[in-house]
C-alpha positions as CSV (number, residue, x, y, z in Angstrom):
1,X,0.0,0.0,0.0
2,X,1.1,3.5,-0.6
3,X,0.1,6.6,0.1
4,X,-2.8,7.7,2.3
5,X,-3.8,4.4,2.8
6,X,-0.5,3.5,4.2
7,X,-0.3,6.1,6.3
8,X,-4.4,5.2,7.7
9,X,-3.1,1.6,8.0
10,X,0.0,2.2,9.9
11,X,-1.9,4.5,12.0
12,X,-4.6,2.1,13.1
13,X,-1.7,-0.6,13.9
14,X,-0.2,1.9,16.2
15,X,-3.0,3.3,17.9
16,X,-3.8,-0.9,18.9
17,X,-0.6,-1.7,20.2
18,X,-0.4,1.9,22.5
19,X,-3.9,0.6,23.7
20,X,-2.3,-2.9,24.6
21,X,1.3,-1.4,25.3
22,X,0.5,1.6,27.6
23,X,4.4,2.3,28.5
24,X,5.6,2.5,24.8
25,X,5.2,6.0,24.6
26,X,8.1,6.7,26.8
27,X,10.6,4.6,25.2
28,X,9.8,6.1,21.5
29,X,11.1,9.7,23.1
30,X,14.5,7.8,24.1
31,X,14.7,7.8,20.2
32,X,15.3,11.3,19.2
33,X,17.3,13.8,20.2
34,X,15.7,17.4,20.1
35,X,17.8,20.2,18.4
36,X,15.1,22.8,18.8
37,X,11.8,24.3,20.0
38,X,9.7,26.9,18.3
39,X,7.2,27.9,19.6
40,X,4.6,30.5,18.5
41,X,1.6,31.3,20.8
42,X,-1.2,33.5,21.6
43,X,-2.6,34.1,24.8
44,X,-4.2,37.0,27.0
45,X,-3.9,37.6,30.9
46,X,-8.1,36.7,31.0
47,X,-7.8,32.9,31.1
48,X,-5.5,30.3,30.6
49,X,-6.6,29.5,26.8
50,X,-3.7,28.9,24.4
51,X,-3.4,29.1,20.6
52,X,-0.4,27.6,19.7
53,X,2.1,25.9,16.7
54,X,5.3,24.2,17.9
55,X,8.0,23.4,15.6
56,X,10.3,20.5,16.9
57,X,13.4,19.8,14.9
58,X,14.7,16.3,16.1
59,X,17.3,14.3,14.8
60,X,17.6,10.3,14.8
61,X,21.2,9.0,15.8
62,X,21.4,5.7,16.3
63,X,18.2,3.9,15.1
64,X,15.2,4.3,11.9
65,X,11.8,5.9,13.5
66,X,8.5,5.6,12.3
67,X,6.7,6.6,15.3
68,X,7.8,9.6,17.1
69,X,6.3,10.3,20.5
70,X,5.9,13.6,22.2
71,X,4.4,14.9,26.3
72,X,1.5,16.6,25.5
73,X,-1.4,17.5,28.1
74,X,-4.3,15.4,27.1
75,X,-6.7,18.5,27.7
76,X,-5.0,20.3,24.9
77,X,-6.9,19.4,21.3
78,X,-4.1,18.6,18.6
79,X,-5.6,20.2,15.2
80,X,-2.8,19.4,12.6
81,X,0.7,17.6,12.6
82,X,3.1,17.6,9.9
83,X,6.3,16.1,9.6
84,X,9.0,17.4,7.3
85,X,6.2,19.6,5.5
86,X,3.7,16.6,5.2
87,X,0.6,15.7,7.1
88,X,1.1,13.2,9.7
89,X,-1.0,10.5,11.3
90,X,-1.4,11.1,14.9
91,X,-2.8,9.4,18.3
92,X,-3.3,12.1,21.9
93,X,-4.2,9.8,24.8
94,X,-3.2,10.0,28.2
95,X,-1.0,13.1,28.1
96,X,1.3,11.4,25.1
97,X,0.6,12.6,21.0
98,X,2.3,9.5,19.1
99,X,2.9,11.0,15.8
100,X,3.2,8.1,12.8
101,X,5.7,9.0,10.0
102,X,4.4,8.8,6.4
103,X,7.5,6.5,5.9
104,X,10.4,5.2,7.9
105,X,13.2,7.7,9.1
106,X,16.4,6.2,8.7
107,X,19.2,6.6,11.6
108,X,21.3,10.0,11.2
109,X,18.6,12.0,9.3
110,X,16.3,15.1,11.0
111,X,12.8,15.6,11.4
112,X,10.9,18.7,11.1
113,X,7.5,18.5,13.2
114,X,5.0,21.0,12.9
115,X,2.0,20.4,15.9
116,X,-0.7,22.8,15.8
117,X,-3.1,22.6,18.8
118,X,-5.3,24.8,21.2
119,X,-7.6,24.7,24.7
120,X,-7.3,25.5,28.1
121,X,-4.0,24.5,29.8
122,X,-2.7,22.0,32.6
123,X,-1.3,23.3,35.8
124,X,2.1,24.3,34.1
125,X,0.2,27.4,32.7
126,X,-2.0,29.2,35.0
127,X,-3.6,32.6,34.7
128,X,-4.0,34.3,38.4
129,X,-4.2,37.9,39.9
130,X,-1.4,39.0,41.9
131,X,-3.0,40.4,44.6
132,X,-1.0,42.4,45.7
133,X,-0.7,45.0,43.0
134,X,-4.2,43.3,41.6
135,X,-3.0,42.6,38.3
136,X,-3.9,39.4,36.4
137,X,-1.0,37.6,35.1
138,X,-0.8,34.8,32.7
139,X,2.5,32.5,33.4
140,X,4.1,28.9,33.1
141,X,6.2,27.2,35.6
142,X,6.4,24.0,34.8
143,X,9.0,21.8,36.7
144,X,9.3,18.9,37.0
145,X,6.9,16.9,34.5
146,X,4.4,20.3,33.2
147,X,6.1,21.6,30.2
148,X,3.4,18.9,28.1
149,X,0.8,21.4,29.5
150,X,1.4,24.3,27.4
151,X,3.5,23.0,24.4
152,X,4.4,19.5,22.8
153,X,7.7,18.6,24.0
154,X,10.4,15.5,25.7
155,X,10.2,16.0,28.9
156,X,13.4,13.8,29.3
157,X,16.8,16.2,31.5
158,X,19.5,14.8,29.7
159,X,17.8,15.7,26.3
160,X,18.4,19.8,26.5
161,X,17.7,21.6,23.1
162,X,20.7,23.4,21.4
163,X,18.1,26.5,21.2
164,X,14.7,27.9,21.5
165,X,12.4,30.7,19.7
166,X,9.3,31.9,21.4
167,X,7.0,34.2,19.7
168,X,3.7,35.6,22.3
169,X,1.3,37.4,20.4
170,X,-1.3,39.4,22.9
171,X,-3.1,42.4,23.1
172,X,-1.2,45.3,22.4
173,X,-1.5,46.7,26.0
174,X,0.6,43.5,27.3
175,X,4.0,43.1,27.1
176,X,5.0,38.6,26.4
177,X,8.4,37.8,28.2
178,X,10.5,34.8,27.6
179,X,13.9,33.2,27.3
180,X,17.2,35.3,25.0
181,X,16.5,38.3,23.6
182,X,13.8,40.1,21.8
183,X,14.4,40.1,18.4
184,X,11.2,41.9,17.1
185,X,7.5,43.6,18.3
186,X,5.3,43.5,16.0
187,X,1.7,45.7,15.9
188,X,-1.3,44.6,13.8
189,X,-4.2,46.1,13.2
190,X,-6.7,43.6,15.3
191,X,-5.2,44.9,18.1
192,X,-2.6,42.3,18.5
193,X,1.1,42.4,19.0
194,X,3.4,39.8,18.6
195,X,6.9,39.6,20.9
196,X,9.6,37.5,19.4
197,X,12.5,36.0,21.9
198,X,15.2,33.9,20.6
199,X,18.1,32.0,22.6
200,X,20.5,29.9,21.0
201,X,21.8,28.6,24.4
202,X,21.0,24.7,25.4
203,X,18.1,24.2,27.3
204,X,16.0,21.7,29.2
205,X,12.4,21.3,28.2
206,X,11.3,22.9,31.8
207,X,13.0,25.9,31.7
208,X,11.2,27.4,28.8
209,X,8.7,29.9,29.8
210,X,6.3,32.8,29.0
211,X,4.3,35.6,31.1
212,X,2.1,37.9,30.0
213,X,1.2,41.0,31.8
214,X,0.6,45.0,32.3
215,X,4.6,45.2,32.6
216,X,7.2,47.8,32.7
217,X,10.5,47.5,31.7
218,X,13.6,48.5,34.1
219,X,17.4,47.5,33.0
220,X,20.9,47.2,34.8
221,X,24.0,46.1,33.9
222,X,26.6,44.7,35.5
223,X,30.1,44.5,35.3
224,X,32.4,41.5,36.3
225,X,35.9,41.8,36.9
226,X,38.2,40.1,33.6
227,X,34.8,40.8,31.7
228,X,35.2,42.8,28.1
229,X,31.6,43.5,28.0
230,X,28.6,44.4,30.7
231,X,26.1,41.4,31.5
232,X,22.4,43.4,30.9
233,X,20.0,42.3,33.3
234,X,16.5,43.1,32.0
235,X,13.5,43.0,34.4
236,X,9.6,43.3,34.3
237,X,7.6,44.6,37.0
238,X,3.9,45.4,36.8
239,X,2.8,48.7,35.1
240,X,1.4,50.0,38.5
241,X,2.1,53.4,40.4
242,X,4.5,52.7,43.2
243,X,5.5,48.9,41.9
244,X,8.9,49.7,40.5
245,X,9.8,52.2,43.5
246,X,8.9,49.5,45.8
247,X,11.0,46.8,44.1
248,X,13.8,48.8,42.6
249,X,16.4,49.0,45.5
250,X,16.1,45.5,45.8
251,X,16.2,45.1,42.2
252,X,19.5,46.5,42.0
253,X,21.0,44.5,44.5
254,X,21.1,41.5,41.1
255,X,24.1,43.6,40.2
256,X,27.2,43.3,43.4
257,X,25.3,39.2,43.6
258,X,25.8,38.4,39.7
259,X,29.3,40.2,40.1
260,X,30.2,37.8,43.4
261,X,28.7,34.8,41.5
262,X,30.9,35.5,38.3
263,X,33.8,35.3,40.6
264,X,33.0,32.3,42.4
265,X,31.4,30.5,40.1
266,X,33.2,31.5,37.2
267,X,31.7,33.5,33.9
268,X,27.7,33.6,33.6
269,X,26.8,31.3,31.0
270,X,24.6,33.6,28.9
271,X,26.5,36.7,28.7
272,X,25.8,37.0,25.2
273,X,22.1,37.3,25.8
274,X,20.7,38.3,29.2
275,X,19.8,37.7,32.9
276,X,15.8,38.6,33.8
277,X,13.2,38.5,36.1
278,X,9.4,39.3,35.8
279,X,7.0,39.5,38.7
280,X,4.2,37.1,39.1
281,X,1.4,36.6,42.0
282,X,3.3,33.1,43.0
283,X,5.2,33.2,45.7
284,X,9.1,32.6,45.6
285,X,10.8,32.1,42.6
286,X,11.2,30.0,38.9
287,X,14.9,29.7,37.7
288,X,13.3,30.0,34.2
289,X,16.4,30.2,31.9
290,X,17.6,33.9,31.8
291,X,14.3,35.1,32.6
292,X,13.4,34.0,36.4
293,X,9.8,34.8,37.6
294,X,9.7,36.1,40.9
295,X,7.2,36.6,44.0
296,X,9.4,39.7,45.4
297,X,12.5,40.8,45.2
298,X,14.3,39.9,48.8
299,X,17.9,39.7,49.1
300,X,18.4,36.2,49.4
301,X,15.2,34.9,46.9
302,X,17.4,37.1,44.3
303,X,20.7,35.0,45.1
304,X,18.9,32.2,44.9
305,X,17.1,31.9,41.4
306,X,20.5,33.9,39.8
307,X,22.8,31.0,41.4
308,X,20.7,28.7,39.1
309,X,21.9,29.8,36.2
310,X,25.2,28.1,37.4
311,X,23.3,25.3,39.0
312,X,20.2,23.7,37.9
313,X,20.4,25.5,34.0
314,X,24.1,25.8,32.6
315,X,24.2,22.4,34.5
316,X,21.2,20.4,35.2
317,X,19.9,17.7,37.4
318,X,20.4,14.2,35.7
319,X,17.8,13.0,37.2
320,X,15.4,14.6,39.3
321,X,16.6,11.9,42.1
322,X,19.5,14.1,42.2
323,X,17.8,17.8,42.6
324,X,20.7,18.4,44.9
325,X,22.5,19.6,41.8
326,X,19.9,22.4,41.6
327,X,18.5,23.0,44.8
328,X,21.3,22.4,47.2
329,X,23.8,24.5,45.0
330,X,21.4,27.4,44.3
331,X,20.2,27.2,48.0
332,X,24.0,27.6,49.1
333,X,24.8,30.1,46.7
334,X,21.9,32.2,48.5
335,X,24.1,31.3,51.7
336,X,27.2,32.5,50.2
337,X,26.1,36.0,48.6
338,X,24.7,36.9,52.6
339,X,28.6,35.7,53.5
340,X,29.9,38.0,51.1
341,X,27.7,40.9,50.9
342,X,25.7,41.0,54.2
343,X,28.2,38.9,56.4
344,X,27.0,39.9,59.9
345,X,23.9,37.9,58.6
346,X,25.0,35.0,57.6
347,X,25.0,33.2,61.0
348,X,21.5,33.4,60.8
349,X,20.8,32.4,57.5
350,X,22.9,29.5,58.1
351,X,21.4,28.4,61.3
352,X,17.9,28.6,60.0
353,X,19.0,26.5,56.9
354,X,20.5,24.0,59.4
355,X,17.6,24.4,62.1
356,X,15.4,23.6,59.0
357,X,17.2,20.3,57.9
358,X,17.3,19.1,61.4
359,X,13.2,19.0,61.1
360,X,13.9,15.8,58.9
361,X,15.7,13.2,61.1
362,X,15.4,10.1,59.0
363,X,15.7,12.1,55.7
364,X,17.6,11.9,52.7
365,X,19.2,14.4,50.5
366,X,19.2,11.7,47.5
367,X,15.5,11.6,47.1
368,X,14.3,7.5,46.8
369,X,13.3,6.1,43.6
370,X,9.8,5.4,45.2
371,X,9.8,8.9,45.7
372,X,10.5,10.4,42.2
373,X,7.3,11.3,40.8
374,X,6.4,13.3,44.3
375,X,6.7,17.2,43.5
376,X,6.7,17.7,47.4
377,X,9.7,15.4,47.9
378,X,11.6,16.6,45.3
379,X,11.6,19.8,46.2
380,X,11.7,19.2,50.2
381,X,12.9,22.7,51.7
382,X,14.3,20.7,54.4
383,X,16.0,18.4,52.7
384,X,16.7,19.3,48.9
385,X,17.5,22.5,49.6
386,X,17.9,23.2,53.0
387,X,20.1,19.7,54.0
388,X,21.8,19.8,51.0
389,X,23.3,23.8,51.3
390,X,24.2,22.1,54.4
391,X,26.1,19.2,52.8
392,X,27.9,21.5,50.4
393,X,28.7,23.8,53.8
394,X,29.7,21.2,55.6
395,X,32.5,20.4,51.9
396,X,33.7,23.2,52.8
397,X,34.6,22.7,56.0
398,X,36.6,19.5,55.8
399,X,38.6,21.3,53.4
400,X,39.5,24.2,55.1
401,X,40.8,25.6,51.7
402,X,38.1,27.9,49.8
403,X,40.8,29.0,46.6
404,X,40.4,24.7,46.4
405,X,36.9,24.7,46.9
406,X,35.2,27.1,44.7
407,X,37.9,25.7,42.0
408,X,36.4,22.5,42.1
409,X,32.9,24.3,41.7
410,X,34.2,25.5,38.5
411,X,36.2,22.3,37.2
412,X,32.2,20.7,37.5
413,X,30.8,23.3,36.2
414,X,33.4,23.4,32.9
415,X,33.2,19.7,32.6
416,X,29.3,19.6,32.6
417,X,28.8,22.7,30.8
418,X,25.4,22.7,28.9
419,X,24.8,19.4,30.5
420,X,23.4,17.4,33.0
421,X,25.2,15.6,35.8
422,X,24.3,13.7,39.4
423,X,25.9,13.7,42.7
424,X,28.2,11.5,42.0
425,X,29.5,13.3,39.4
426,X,30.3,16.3,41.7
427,X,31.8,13.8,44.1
428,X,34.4,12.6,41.4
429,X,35.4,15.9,40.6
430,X,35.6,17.3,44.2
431,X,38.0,13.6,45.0
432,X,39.9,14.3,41.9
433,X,40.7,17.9,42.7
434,X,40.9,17.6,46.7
435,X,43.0,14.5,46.5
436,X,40.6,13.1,49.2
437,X,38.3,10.0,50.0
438,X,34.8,11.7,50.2
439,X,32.9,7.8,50.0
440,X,32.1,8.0,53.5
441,X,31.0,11.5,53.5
442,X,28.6,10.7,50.6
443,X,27.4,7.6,52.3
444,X,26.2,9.9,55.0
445,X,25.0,12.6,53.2
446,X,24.1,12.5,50.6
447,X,22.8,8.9,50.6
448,X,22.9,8.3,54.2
449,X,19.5,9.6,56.1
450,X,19.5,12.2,59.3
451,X,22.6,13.4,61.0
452,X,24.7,12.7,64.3
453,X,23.9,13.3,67.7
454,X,26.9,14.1,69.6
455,X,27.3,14.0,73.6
456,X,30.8,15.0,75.7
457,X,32.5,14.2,78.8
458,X,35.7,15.7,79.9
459,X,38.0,15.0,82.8
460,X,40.9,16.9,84.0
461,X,44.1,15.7,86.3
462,X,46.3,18.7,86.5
463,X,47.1,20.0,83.1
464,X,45.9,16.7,81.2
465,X,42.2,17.3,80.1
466,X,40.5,14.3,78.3
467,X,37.3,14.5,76.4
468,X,35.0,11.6,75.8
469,X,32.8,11.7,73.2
470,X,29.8,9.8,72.0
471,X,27.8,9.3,68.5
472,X,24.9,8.3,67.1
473,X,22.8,8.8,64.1
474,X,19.3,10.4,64.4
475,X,18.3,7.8,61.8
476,X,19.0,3.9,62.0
477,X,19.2,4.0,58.2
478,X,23.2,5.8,59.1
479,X,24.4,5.0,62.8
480,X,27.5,7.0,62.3
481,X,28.6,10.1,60.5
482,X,32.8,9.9,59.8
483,X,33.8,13.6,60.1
484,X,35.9,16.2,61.3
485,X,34.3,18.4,64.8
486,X,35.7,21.3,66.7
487,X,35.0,21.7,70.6
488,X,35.7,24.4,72.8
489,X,37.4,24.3,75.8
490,X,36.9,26.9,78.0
491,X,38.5,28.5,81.1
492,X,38.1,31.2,83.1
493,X,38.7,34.0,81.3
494,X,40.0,32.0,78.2
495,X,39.2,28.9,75.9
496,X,40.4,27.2,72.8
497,X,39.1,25.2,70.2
498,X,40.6,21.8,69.0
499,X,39.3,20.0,65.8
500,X,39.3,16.2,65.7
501,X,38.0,14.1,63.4
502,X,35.2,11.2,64.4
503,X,35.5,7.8,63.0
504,X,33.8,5.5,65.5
505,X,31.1,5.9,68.0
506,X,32.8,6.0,71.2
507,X,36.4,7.8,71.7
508,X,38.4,9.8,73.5
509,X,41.2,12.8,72.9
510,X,44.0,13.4,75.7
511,X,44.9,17.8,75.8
512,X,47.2,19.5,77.5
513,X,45.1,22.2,79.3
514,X,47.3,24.4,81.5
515,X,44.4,25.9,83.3
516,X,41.4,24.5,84.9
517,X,38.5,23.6,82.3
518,X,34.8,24.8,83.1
519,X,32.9,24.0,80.3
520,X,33.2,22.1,76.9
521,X,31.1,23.5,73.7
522,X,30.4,20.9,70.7
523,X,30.7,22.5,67.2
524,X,30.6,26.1,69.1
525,X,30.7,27.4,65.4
526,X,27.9,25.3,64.0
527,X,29.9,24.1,61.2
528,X,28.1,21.0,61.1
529,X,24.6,19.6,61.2
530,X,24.3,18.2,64.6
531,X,22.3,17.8,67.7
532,X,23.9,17.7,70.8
533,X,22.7,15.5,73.7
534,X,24.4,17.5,76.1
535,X,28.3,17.8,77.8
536,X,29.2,17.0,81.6
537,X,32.8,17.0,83.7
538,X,33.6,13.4,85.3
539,X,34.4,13.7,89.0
540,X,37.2,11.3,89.4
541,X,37.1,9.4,92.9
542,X,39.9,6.9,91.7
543,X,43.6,7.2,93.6
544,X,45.9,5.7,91.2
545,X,49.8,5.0,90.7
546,X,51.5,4.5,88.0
547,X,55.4,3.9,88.0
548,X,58.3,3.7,86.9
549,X,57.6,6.3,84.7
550,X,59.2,7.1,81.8
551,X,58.7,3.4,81.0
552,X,61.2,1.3,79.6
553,X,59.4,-2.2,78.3
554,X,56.4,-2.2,80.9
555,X,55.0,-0.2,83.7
556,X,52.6,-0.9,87.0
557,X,49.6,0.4,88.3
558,X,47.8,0.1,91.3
559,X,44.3,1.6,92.5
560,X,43.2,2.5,96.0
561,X,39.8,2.0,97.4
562,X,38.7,-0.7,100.2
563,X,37.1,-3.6,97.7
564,X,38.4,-5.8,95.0
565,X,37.6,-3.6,91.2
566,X,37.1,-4.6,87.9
567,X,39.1,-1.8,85.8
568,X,39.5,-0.9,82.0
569,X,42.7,0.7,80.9
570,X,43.4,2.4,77.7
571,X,46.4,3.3,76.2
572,X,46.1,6.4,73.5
573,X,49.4,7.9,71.7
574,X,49.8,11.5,72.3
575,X,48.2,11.9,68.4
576,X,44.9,10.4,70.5
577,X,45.0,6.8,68.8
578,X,43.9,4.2,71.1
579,X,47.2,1.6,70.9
580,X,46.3,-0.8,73.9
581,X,43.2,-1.5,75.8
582,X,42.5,-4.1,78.6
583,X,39.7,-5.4,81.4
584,X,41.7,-6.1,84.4
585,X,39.1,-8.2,87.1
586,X,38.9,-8.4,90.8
587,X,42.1,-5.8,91.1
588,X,42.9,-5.2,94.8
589,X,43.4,-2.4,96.4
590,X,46.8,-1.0,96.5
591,X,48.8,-4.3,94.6
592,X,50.6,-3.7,91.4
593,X,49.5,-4.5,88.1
594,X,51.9,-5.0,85.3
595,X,51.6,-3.9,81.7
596,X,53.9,-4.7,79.2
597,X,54.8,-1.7,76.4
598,X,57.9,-3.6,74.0
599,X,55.8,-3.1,71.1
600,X,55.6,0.5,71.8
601,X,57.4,3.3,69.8
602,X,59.4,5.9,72.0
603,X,56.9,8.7,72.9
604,X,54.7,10.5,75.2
605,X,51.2,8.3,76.0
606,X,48.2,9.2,77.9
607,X,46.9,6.0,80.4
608,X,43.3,6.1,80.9
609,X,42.3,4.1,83.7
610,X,38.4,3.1,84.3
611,X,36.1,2.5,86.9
612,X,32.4,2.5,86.2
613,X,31.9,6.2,85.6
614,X,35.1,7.0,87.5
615,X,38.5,7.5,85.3
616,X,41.9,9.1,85.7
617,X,44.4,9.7,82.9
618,X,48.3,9.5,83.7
619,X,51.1,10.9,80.9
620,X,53.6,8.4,81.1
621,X,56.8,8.6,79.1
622,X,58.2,5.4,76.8
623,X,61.6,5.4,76.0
């Protein structure tokens, strides 16, 4: 058969087995990779009723095609397809239009397809009045899965078009805002004007957007240092008295963050075109590819949505199971421009983000697989964002090197560039670069659910001050969280802080305190997301000798008291590693004990002796 026919009869065949094969839709759009979305639509700030041709240019690289599948909301009526200039056979059911090709596509050739279609949009395009300023306001915001609602597309992350053209035709009294630049207005004589952006930047299917609106334009530039040419920053607010005064000064405030952010993070990956933002009655904000719609204008909502254009649109999720990409990174960004800019408030933006995270003990920054399709869970303040800005904080910390650290931000930034990428991906770059083992930290959390719960104990005999400390995980899922902690010592009139780094869930650390210790703080800094269960001093009721001291090849002890005791001794090297231990039963009171030390390297060692809650530490020297 040729012809019409054969396009009817394919048709029909195609349309029976999506009936009895449900899940085929999915794997078709693994077939084609998308060079570029076109998109010309008309639509008002009255409802949320769209007009609307899309023009998809796809190309096949590794396999023929003769059914080409596409995420389209199933509320949407599909009017006309062609492909490559000719009409196409087509089936819309259950938010998927499987378009069937007049004739196989072999592997390596390109598709042009033309999808002409109307009716009231899905969630991902809304129209609502922003109450505030009472001004209706037609938008999209469409992440994770609601691009399909306003426009034919793959909704896949890894699949990111090489560049997009949106044209918004609307009454002339609107102004239609979108990704690039504008390239024309055009005014016809129904009333009508037509808005024309084009980007020729790679982007994923979520990040295209429109809004239409009353708006008013208001422009800055900004000027990085090692930059030949100002960044222009182009922003819509509503077309109301007052509304631009209100929001200005805050406005502004894009310029010193985009300039911080070009340091850090290294150049902003659409210089050649623009950074944006247009107000709309939702609240917060929509990292919408150089056009970002926002609630308001406060400081650190501002940080936020521009640090996406590092992280979460010049490099995107891979999966959304990995939002931490996005979130975590924009989220810390936000952190870092309050450290930078308005530092004597970044305490408390850190320990809100922190107090926030700690709302979540047996939470994970990885979000489940049986989780995936939640919008709530993927986008978890306390955990996607929140937890992991804590993660990347805590990154920080163990490295105690920020010239190494924001250079391994841009290594994975350069190496995914226009891209996706997961965790782990970041953790292979941040090993490569650091030189370090960052398995366990991932394990715990990233991975890993909750965080530690730490509790101290010191003791003090003369100038020797040990400190016990104990772990465990707020979540059975991870019992123990391998990582550096400082504590504070403190003395009348003085204290000092000693780092250590935990690797099991009970140990102790010998210091040489010259002055009498009142009071131990755990992570007095708050450099790492903790509880604490709380901190006490050991009264020591034990008499204890140890000689001859310095030891040659062993050394005795013996313990006073009136009764036979069961004691524990401990050994640690003056570096705090615990190099002996024994239970020594039924000891008697004021007999001799011997320990032999022959294995023992020449050095100074620290001899904690145990009973029940009762301990005493002894230096001895081993020669």
């Amino acid at each position: 058969m040729t012809g019409l026919s054969s396009i009817c009869s394919r048709f029909f065949l195609f349309a029976a087995f999506l009936l009895l094969n449900p899940a085929a839709g999915s794997l078709l759009a693994q077939e084609y990779d998308v060079k570029f979305y076109g998109l010309d639509v008309e639509v008002d700030n009255t409802s949320d009723y769209i007009r609307g041709e899309a023009t998809i240019l796809a190309e096949l690289p590794d396999q023929p095609l003769d059914v080409l599948a596409l995420d389209l909301f199933e509320g949407l009526e599909v009017e006309e397809v062609e492909v490559n200039g000719t009409g196409a056979g087509f089936s819309h059911q259950g938010d998927m239009l499987h378009v069937t090709l007049a004739e196989t596509a072999p592997a390596g050739s390109f598709l042009s397809i033309r999808v002409r279609y109307s009716g009231n949009t899905g969630g991902g395009m809304v129209r609502e009045i922003d109450q505030n300023w009472n001004v209706p306001v037609t938008y999209t915001s469409t992440e994770p899965f609601y691009a399909r609602d306003w426009f034919p597309c793959k909704q896949d992350l890894e699949d990111k078009a090489d560049s997009v053209h949106v044209s918004i035709t609307t009454p002339f009294h609107l102004k239609g805002v979108s990704q690039g630049l504008l390239t024309a207005t055009t005014y016809f004589p129904n009333g009508k004007v037509r808005y024309e952006w084009k980007s020729r930047y790679p982007i994923a299917y979520y990040l295209i957007s429109i809004a239409v609106a009353d708006y008013v334009e208001y422009n800055l530039e900004a000027h990085p240092g090692g930059s030949s040419s100002p960044i222009f920053i182009q922003n819509f607010v509503y077309d109301r008295p007052g509304c631009l005064e209100t929001y200005r000064e805050n406005i502004d405030v894009t310029v010193p963050v985009m300039e911080l952010f070009c340091e850090r993070f290294g150049p902003y990956p659409f210089r050649d075109e623009k950074y944006g933002h247009y107000l709309w009655p939702r609240g917060g904000g929509m990292e919408h590819q150089t056009m970002t719609g926002m609630g308001n204008f406060e400081f650190y909502l501002v940080a936020h949505e521009l640090g996406h254009s590092w992280f979460g649109n010049y490099v995107t999720c891979g999966t959304w199971q990995d939002i931490w990409i996005n979130e975590g990174f924009a989220t810390f960004a936000g952190y870092m421009a309050t450290e930078a800019l308005g530092p004597e408030y970044a305490p408390g933006e850190r320990d809100y983000r922190f107090n926030s995270a700690l709302e979540e003990p047996d939470g994970t920054i990885y979000i489940p697989v049986q989780e995936v399709q939640s919008d709530a869970r993927i986008f978890s303040g306390s955990l996607s964002y929140n937890k992991g800005m804590a993660m990347i904080y805590m990154m920080r910390y163990e490295l105690q090197d920020d010239v190494l650290f924001y250079g391994i931000l841009r290594e994975f930034l350069a190496r995914h560039a226009n891209g996706t990428a997961t965790g782990l991906d970041f953790k292979a770059v941040l090993e490569e670069l650091s030189g370090k083992d960052f398995t366990d930290f991932f394990d715990q959390w990233y991975f890993g659910a909750g965080f530690p719960i730490y509790g101290a104990a010191w003791e003090q005999d003369g100038s020797q001050v040990t400190l016990h400390v104990t772990q465990r995980g707020s979540s059975v899922q991870t019992p123990l969280f391998k990582m550096s902690m400082e504590y504070r010592l403190a003395w009348a009139g003085g204290d000092t802080t000693v780092r250590v780094f935990h690797d099991q869930a009970e140990e102790s650390y010998v210091f040489q305190i010259p002055r009498e210790v009142t009071g131990i703080e755990i992570d007095p800094d708050n450099h790492v997301l903790n509880r604490v269960e709380g901190t006490a001093q050991r009264k020591s009721a034990l008499r204890v000798e140890v000689y001859p001291n310095p030891v040659v090849d062993h050394f005795s002890f013996s313990v006073g008291g009136e009764r036979p005791t069961d004691i524990r001794l401990e050994l640690y090297a003056f570096s705090g590693q615990l190099v002996h231990s024994s239970i020594h039963e039924g000891v008697m009171p004021g007999l001799p004990h011997e320990v032999h030390t022959g294995s023992l390297e020449a050095g100074i060692y620290f001899l904690r002796i145990t009973y029940g809650q009762l301990s005493v530490t002894k230096k001895i020297i081993v020669q």
